[in-house]
C-alpha positions, 0 to 999 in steps of 0.5 A, a space after each residue: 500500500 502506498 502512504 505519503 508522510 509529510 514534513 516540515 521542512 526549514 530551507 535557508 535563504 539561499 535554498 529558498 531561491 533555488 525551490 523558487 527557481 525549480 518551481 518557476 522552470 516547472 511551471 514554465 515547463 508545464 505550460 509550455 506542454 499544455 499550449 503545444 497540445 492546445 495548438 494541436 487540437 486547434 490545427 486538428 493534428 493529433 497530440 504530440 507524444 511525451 518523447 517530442 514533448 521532451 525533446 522539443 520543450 527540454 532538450 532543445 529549449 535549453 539550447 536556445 538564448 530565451 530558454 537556456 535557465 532551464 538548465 539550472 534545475 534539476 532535469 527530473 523536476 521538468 521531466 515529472 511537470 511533463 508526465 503532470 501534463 500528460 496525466 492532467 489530459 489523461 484524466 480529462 478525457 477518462 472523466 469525459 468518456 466516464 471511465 473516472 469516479 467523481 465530478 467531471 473533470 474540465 479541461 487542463 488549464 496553464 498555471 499561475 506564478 501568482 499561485 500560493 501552493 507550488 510544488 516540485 516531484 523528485 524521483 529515484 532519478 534525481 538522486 536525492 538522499 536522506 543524509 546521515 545528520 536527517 537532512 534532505 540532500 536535492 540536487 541543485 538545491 542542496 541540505 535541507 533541514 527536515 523536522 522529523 516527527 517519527 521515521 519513516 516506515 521502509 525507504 520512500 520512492 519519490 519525494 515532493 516539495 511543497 510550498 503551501 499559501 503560508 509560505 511553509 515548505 513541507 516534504 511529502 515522501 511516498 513509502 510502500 507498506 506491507 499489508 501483512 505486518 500492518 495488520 499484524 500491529 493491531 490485534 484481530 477484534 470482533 467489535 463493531 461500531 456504528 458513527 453517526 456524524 453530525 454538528 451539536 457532536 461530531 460524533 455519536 457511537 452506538 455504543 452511546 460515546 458522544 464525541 464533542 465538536 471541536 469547531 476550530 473555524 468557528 473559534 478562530 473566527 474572531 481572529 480570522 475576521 480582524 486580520 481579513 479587516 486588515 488585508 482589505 485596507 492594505 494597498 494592493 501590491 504594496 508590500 504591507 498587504 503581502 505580510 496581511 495575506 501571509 497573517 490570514 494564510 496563516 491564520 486559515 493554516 493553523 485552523 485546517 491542521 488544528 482540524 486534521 490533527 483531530 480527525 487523525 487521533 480519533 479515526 485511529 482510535 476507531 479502527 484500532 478498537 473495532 474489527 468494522 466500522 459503520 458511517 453514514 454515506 452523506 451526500 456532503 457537496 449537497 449539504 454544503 450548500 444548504 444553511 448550516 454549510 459553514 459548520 458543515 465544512 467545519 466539521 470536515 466529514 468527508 476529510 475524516 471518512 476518507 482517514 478511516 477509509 486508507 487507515 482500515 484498508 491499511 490495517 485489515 479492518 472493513 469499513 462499511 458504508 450505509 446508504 444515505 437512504 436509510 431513515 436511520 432516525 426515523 425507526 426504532 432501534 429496538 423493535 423496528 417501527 418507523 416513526 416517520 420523520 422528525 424535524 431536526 430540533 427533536 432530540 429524543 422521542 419515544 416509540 409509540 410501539 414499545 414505548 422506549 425513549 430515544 436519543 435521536 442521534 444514539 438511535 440513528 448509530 444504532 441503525 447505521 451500526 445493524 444496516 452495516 452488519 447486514 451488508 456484510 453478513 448476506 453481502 447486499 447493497 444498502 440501497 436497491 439496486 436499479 431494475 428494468 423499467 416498464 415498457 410504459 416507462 422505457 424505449 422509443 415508443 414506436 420509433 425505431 431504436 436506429 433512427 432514433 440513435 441517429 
């Protein structure tokens, strides 16, 4: 399984100009390969491959007076920003002919040396080490001081160096694990837990545990406002007003990791106790844009979803989705009775069935939990699954299925 570990990487001045150096030639390089294709599909001539791409915009542009700085960097650096190329085209058209998963992807577009996030790729290629003393040797760009913050599992493949809005540089190592030994760290358990995600708490375990919500945005929120007061009033392109966008870069930085450091102390706790671990498949892009979306991306459902997912294929443990058709707060946990639906500012009900009192949200894990267990008992889908229309509902209606294609 392949895992990138990040760290924070401290670069001197001077090596600081050098990763500036690197991500302005990759980024020259990367657009120079998205006009070359656009050029073509304008003049109708099919795309130029990788090897005239390379030797076009690499090997004979470093010849040349206007582009001879591209020597100064790294070759594998300009080699990974045209493989970035070929990949961003690649995923273009997978997500037109509907061979990609997720929204539809648009056409690849030419980056910006305004951008805030910059980034370079190296590979085994560019020869790049960790030295002795824990620095990360680049080639043309030096020993960089690395925070470790534990090691590293097996000897990484690539590394990427990124630059984030906040002016931070991290390095992202990408290492291969073992399934086996990974599953072998945690001892095999027979529980199971249902998580039912929300906002009043993050999260309501059926086993009754009510995890709190943390609400990093919301108590920065006072912060945020007064230095995104301050970048308003800053001249632009004055100097004054790039140290107020670095505050609130900074700002909005300290909030997102504050919430990422959340969702990785709680989804490990989850996986570790638990053999299978139920969550509710929310529709987050459709609730985002309802009232509460603010608190919504605040509580960053999705971001801890995907955690759980990696970390239970990583582990030998099953993460199971319910659907998100299920009316887990609407029936009873106890005997199955459907209450029928309940506005969101009832919080307990009582079952006219059997009379037990409900917490809403306990409940509702409950039933995420028993919808769970009975996918992966019989192996159904949650949801059924489509069925053939009728012919009332379905076909031409007596007009002929060829002309009809035409």
């Amino acid at each position: 399984m392949l895992l990138r570990c990040a760290f924070r990487l401290d670069p001197a001045p001077g090596q600081r100009m050098a990763l500036a150096r690197a991500f302005g030639c990759a980024r020259v390089v990367y657009n120079a390969a998205i006009a070359a294709r656009e050029r073509a599909r304008a003049a109708g001539e099919p795309f130029p491959t990788a090897a005239v791409l390379s030797r076009t915009l690499l090997t004979e542009a470093k010849k040349t007076r206007e582009r001879h700085w591209l020597g100064e960097v790294s070759s594998v650096v300009l080699q990974q920003a045209l493989r970035d190329a070929e990949s961003a085209y690649r995923n273009y058209f997978a997500s037109l002919e509907g061979e990609r998963r997720g929204p539809k992807l648009g056409a690849p577009r030419f980056k910006s040396r305004k951008d805030r996030r910059q980034s370079v790729r190296f590979t085994a290629n560019a020869r790049w080490k960790i030295t002795e003393t824990g620095r990360l040797s680049l080639p043309k760009i030096g020993e960089i001081r690395v925070r470790w913050s534990r090691p590293l599992p097996c000897v990484p493949s690539s590394v990427t160096v990124i630059k984030d809005a906040a002016g931070r540089y991290f390095a992202s190592f990408v290492v291969e694990t073992e399934p086996a030994t990974d599953a072998e760290r945690l001892p095999a358990s027979d529980r199971a837990v249902g998580i039912d995600l929300g906002l009043t708490h993050f999260a309501v375990l059926s086993d009754g545990t009510k995890i709190d919500s943390p609400r990093f945005l919301r108590r920065a929120e006072k912060k945020l406002k007064k230095a995104q007061r301050q970048l308003s009033r800053k001249q632009k392109g004055s100097k004054n007003r790039e140290k107020a966008r670095l505050k609130v870069a900074r700002a909005h930085a300290r909030v997102a990791d504050a919430r990422r450091e959340f969702h990785h102390q709680l989804s490990p706790q989850l996986i570790r106790e638990n053999q299978t671990v139920v969550v509710d498949d929310l529709a987050v892009g459709g609730l985002a844009r309802t009232r509460p979306a603010e608190s919504i991306h605040d509580a960053g459902w999705a971001q801890f979803v995907g955690m759980l997912a990696y970390k239970a294929d990583r582990y030998g443990r099953t993460l199971v989705k319910a659907g998100r058709f299920e009316p887990t707060s609407q029936v009873c946990s106890a005997c199955g009775h459907p209450g029928g639906r309940k506005p969101l500012n009832v919080r307990e009900w009582t079952c006219p069935a059997c009379g037990t009192v409900h917490d809403r949200d306990h409940n509702a894990a409950k039933n995420i939990k028993a919808a769970g267990l009975a996918v992966t008992a019989c192996g159904a889908k949650v949801r059924p699954g489509p069925v053939p229309a009728q012919r009332e509902e379905a076909g031409s209606h007596g007009i002929r299925t060829g002309a009809r294609a035409a």
